[in-house]
N, C-alpha and C positions, 0 to 999 in steps of 0.2 A: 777525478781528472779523466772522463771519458775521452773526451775528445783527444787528448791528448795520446790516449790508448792506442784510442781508434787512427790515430794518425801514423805512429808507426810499430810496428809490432815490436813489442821488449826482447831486449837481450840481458844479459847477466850485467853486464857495463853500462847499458844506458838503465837499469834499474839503479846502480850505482848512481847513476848522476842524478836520476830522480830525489833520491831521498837526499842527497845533496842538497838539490835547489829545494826541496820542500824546508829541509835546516834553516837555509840560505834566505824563505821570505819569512820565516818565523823571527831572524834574527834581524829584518829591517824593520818590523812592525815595532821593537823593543830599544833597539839600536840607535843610539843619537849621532852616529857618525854615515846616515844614509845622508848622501849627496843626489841632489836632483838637477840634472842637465837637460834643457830642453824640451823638459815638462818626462824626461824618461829617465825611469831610477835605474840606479847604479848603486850595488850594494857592495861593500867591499868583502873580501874574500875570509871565509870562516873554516875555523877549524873541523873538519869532518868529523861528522857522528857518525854511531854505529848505523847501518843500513837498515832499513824501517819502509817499512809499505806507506805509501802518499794518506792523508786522510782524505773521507770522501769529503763531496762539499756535502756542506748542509743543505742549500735545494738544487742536487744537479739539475743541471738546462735539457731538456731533451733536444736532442742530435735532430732532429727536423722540424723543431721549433719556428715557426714563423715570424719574420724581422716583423718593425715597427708597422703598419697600415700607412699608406701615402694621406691618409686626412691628418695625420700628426706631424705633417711638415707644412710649411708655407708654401705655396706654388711658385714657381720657376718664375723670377721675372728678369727683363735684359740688364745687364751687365754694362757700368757707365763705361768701367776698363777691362774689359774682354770680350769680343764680339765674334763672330762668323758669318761669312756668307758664302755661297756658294755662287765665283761668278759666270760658271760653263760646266753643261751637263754634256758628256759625248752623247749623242746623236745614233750611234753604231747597234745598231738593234742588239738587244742583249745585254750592253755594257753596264755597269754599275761607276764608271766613270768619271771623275768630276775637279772640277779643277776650283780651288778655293782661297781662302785668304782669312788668318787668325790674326785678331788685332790683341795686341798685350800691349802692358804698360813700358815693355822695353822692347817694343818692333813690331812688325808686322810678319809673318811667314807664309809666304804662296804655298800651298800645296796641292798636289801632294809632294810633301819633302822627307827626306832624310834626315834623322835625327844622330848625330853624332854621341856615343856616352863619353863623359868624364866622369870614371868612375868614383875618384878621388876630390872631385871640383876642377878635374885638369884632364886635358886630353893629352894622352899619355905620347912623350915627343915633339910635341907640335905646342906654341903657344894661340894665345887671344889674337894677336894680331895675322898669325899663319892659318887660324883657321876662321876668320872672317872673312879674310881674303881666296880663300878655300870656298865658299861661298854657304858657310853653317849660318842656319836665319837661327834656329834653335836646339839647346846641348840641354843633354840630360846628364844630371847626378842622382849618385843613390845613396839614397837619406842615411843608410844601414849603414857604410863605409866613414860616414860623417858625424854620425853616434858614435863609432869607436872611437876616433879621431879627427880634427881637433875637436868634436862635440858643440854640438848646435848654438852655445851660450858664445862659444869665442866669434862664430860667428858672426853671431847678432851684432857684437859689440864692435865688429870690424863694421858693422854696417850694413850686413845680408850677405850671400854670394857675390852679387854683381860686384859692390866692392870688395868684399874678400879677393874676388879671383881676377881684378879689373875688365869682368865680361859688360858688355854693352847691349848683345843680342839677349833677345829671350830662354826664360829655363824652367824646363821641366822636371820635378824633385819624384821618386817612388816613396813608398812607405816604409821600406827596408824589408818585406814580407817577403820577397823571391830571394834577398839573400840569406834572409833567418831559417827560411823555409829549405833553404839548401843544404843546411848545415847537420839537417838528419843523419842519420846512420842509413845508408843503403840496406835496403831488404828488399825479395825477389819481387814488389810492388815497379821498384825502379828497373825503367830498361830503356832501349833507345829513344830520343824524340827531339821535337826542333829544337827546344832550350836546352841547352845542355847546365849543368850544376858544378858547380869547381867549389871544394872545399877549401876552407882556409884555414893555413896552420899558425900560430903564436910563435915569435918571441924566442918563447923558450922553449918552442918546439914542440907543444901541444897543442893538439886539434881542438879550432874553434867547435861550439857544441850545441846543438837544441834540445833543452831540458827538462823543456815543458809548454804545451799547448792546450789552452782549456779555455772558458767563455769570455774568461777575463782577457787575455791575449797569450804573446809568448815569454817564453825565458829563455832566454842562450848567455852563453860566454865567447867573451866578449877574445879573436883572435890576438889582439893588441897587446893585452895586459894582462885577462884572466879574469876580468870583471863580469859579475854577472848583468845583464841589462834586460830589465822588462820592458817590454814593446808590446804597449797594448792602444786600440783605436785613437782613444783622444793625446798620448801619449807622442804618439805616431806626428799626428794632426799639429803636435807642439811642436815638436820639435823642425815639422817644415814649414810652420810659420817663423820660427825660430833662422832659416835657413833664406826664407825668404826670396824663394822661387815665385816665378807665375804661374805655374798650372803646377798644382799638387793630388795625389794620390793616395784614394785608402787604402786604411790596411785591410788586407785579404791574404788567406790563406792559398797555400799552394802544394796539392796533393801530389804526389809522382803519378805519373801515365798508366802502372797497371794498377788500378784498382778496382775492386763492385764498385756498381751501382749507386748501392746502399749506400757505399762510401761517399761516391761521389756528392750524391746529392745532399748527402751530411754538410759535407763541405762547402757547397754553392747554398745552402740555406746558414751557416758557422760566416762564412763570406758577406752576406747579406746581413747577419745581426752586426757584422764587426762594420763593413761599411755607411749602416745607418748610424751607429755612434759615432763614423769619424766625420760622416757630416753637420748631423748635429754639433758637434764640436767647432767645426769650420764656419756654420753660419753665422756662429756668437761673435768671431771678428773675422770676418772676409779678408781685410786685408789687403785688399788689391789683388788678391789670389781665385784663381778657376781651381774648381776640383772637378776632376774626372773621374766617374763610377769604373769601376773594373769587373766588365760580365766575364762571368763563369761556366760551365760545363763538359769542361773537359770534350772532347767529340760527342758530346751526349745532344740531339738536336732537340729533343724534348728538353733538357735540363738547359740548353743556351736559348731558348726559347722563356721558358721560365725564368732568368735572372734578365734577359735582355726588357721583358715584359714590365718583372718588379722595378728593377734601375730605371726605366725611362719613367715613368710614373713619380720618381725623385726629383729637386729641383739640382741635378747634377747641372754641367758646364760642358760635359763633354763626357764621350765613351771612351773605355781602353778597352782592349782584347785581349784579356790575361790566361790564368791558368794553363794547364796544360793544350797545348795547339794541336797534337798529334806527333805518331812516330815521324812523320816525314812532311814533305811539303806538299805533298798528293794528298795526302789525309787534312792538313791544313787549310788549302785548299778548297776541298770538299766541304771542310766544315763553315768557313767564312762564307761559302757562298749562300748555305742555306741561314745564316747570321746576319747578315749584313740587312738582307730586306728587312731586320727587327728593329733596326736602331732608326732614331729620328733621321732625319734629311736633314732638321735645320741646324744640328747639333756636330762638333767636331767628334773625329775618332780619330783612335791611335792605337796599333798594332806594335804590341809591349816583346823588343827581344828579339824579334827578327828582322834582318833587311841585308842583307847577302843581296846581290843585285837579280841573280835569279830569281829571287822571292822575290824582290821588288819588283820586279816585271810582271810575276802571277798575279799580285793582290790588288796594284792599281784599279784593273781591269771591273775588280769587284767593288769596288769603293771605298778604299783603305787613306786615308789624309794623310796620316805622318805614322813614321814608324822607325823604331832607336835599337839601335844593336852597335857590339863594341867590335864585332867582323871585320869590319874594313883594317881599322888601324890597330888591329889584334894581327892580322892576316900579314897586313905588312910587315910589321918587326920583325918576322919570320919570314919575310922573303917572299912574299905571295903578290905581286901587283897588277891591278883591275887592270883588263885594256877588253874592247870591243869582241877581240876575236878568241875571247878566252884568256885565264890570268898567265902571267907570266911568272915562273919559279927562276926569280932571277939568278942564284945559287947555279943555274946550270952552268959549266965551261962555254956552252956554245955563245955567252953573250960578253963571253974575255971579250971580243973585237967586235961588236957590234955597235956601231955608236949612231944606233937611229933614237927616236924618240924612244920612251915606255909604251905608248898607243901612237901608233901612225896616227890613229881617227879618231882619238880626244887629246886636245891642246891641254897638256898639266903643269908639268915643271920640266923649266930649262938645262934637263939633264939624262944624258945617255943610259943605256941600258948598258952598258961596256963601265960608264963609271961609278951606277949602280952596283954591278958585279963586284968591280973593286970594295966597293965600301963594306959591302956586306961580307965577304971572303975576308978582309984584314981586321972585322970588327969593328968598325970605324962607327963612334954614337952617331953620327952625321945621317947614315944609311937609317934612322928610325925613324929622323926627322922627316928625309926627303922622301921615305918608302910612305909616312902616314900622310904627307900633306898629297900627294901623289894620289892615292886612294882615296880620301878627302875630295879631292877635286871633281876624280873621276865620278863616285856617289853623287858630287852634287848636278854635276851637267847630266849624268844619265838621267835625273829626275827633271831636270830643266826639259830634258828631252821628252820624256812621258809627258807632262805638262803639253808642249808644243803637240804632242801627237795625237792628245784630245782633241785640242783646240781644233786638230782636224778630223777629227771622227774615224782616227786611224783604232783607236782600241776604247 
C-alpha cells in the first residue's frame, strides 16, 4: 500500500484502521453478504481482528508510473449531445476572456457562469423552482454525499437526478474524490489554502475515515452508517452514470498543500492512471454524459504543464482545475495564469471549489467558463449577504431600522434589510431561504455582468 503511505503519514489510530480495512476486503472477497450499489462496494461491518501490518501487494505499481499512452484511446470526436463554442473573445490586450455557451441534454449555460452545489441533490434552503428563478443554468452534486445516501441504485430507479430532484437545468456530478480525500487525519502536510476540508462525523458520533489509498482506489467509512465503501475509477464512473448527471468527473486524488515534490508528482501521475481508467470506463456507455479530465499540479508549473499536456491528448469533453489551488487567491491566481494558455480553446473548463465573488472577478479575466462552490449560500445561512459595495453582516443592530434593499445596486429579493435582521435574530427558517436565494441571485447577475463586460472589452 505505498501509495497510500505515501498519502498520509501513520499514526497509531489510523494503523488501527488499516488493519481494519485490510480484514474488512479479506472478508468481502469470501463473504456472500457484500452488496454492490452503484457499481461501488459496500461491505458490511466486521468484527475487529488483532492489529496486523497491511500485506504487500504482489506487484506494487511504482509511484511515477506512467498512465495509458494516448494511441490506446480513440480520438476525440464532437459530441451529438454536448457541444461548446466559444461566441466572443475580449479584445483587451492581455485578457484570457471569453464569453461562451455549453450545450447539454437538459439546457444550454452561457458562460462564464456560476455554478451553484447541492451538495445532497438539493441546494440547501432554496427549492428548483427558487433557484431557476435565481437564474442557476447548472448545479452541482457530489457523487460521495450520494453513495452514502440514498445510494446511486435508488436513484436510477427514480429515474436519474433530474427526476429524483425534479431539476430541469443542467448537472454536473464529481467523483466523490475531494470528499474521500478529505476525510484524512490532519498531519503537518495540511495547512491554509483556497479549499478548505470539513470532516464529517456519523450518526453515532464517529468520525467518517480514509483507510486506504492504493492503485486500486480508496476505502473510507462511510459517516452515515459505518459502512465501509470502495471508490475506485470505474466504480466512481458507475455510479454517476448510475446518478445520471450531464458532465461527469474522474476520479483523482487530492494531496493536502504542503507536501514534496516527490509527492506531489506521485500524485498528478496516481491522478492520471486513475483518470485514464475512469475514462475508459465512460467510453463503453456515454450515456448522454460529457466527462471532464481534472488537471493537477498543485502550484507546481512544470507538473500543471505535465498533466495539462497528458489530459488534452485524451478524448476528454472538457477540463476542470482540481487539486490543490494554492494558500490563497494570489497564489491561485498566479498559477491559473501560467495554466490556462495549456488547455484547448475549443474545449470547456471549470474551476472545481471556488467562486466567492472576488475570485470570480480574478479568474474570468484568465479564461475560467464556469466555476461551483457552496460560499454563497453557506455564507448566507450565517448571515453574510452579497451586495456590490461589500457583504452585509446582516446580524449587526444597525439594520434593526433600516428598510432599504440588501444591495441598492443589484435588484434580488423583495425584502428589507430591517426584515432580514429580524428573521435572523428570532431564528426564523425563512431567513435561510431568503438569505440563499438573495445570494443566489446576486452570484448570477454579477456573472451576467462579467459576461456584458466582455462583450465590451472592459476586462
Amino acid at each position: 500500500q505505498a501509495t497510500g503511505e505515501e498519502y498520509r503519514k501513520s499514526s497509531k489510530s489510523r494503523k488501527r484502521n488499516l488493519a481494519t480495512c485490510v480484514h474488512a476486503e479479506q472478508a468481502r472477497r469470501t463473504a456472500d453478504d457484500t452488496e454492490a450499489v452503484g457499481g461501488a462496494a459496500f461491505l458490511k461491518r466486521q468484527k475487529q481482528s488483532p492489529i496486523g501490518k497491511a500485506k504487500e501487494e504482489a506487484t506494487p505499481t511504482d509511484p511515477l508510473e506512467l498512465p495509458p499512452p494516448t494511441d490506446t484511446f480513440p480520438p476525440w470526436e464532437p459530441r451529438h449531445f454536448f457541444g461548446f463554442e466559444v461566441v466572443y473573445h475580449s479584445k483587451r490586450p492581455g485578457s484570457r476572456a471569453r464569453i461562451g455557451r455549453i450545450t447539454t441534454p437538459h439546457g444550454t449555460i452561457e458562460t462564464p457562469a456560476f455554478v451553484p452545489v447541492g451538495t445532497n441533490a438539493a441546494l440547501k434552503a432554496v427549492d428548483e423552482r427558487q433557484a431557476r428563478e435565481a437564474g442557476t443554468q447548472l448545479m452541482f452534486c457530489n457523487t460521495y454525499h450520494l453513495l452514502v445516501h440514498p445510494g446511486p441504485d435508488v436513484v436510477k430507479r427514480a429515474g436519474g437526478l433530474h427526476k429524483f430532484m425534479n431539476h430541469e437545468g443542467a448537472i454536473i456530478t464529481d467523483s466523490g474524490g475531494f470528499q474521500v480525500f478529505s476525510l484524512a487525519e490532519p498531519t503537518v502536510e495540511d495547512g491554509p489554502e483556497m479549499k478548505s476540508r470539513a470532516k464529517r462525523t456519523s450518526r453515532e458520533g464517529n468520525s467518517a475515515s480514509l483507510l486506504r489509498v492504493s492503485e486500486a482506489g480508496a476505502l473510507f467509512r462511510s459517516y452515515h452508517d459505518g459502512r465501509t465503501i470502495e471508490l475506485t475509477p470505474e466504480s466512481s464512473v458507475a455510479a454517476q452514470k448510475s446518478l445520471g448527471s450531464d458532465i461527469i468527473i474522474p476520479l483523482d486524488e487530492l494531496p493536502p498543500y504542503h507536501i514534496t515534490r516527490e509527492r506531489l508528482h506521485q500524485s498528478v501521475r496516481l491522478s492520471h492512471r486513475w483518470m485514464a481508467r475512469s475514462l475508459k470506463a465512460h467510453l463503453k456507455r456515454p450515456m448522454q454524459q460529457a466527462m471532464y479530465a481534472v488537471v493537477h499540479g498543485g502550484t507546481d508549473e512544470e507538473l500543471r504543464h505535465e498533466s495539462a499536456r497528458y489530459l488534452s491528448s485524451l478524448p476528454f469533453d472538457g477540463f476542470a482545475i482540481g487539486g490543490s489551488l494554492g494558500r490563497d487567491r494570489k497564489e491561485m491566481v498566479e498559477m491559473l495564469s501560467f495554466l490556462m494558455p495549456h488547455l484547448p480553446d475549443d474545449k470547456p473548463n471549470h474551476l472545481l471549489g471556488i467562486a466567492d465573488p472576488d475570485s470570480a472577478e480574478a479568474v474570468v479575466p484568465l479564461g475560467i467558463d464556469t466555476m461551483d462552490s457552496c460560499n454563497p449560500t453557506r455564507v448566507a445561512r450565517h448571515g453574510l449577504l452579497l451586495a456590490a459595495d461589500g457583504p452585509v453582516k446582516i446580524k449587526q443592530s444597525r439594520y434593526l431600522d433600516d428598510f432599504g434593499p440588501i444591495d441598492p445596486k443589484t435588484e434580488t429579493i423583495a425584502h428589507s434589510r430591517s426584515y432580514l435582521h429580524h428573521l435572523f435574530k428570532q431564528h426564523e427558517p425563512l431567513f435561510m431561504t431568503l438569505a440563499s436565494q438573495h445570494n443566489l441571485i446576486y452570484m448570477h447577475r454579477l456573472m451576467a455582468g462579467l459576461r456584458q463586460r466582455i462583450l465590451n472589452d472592459e476586462i
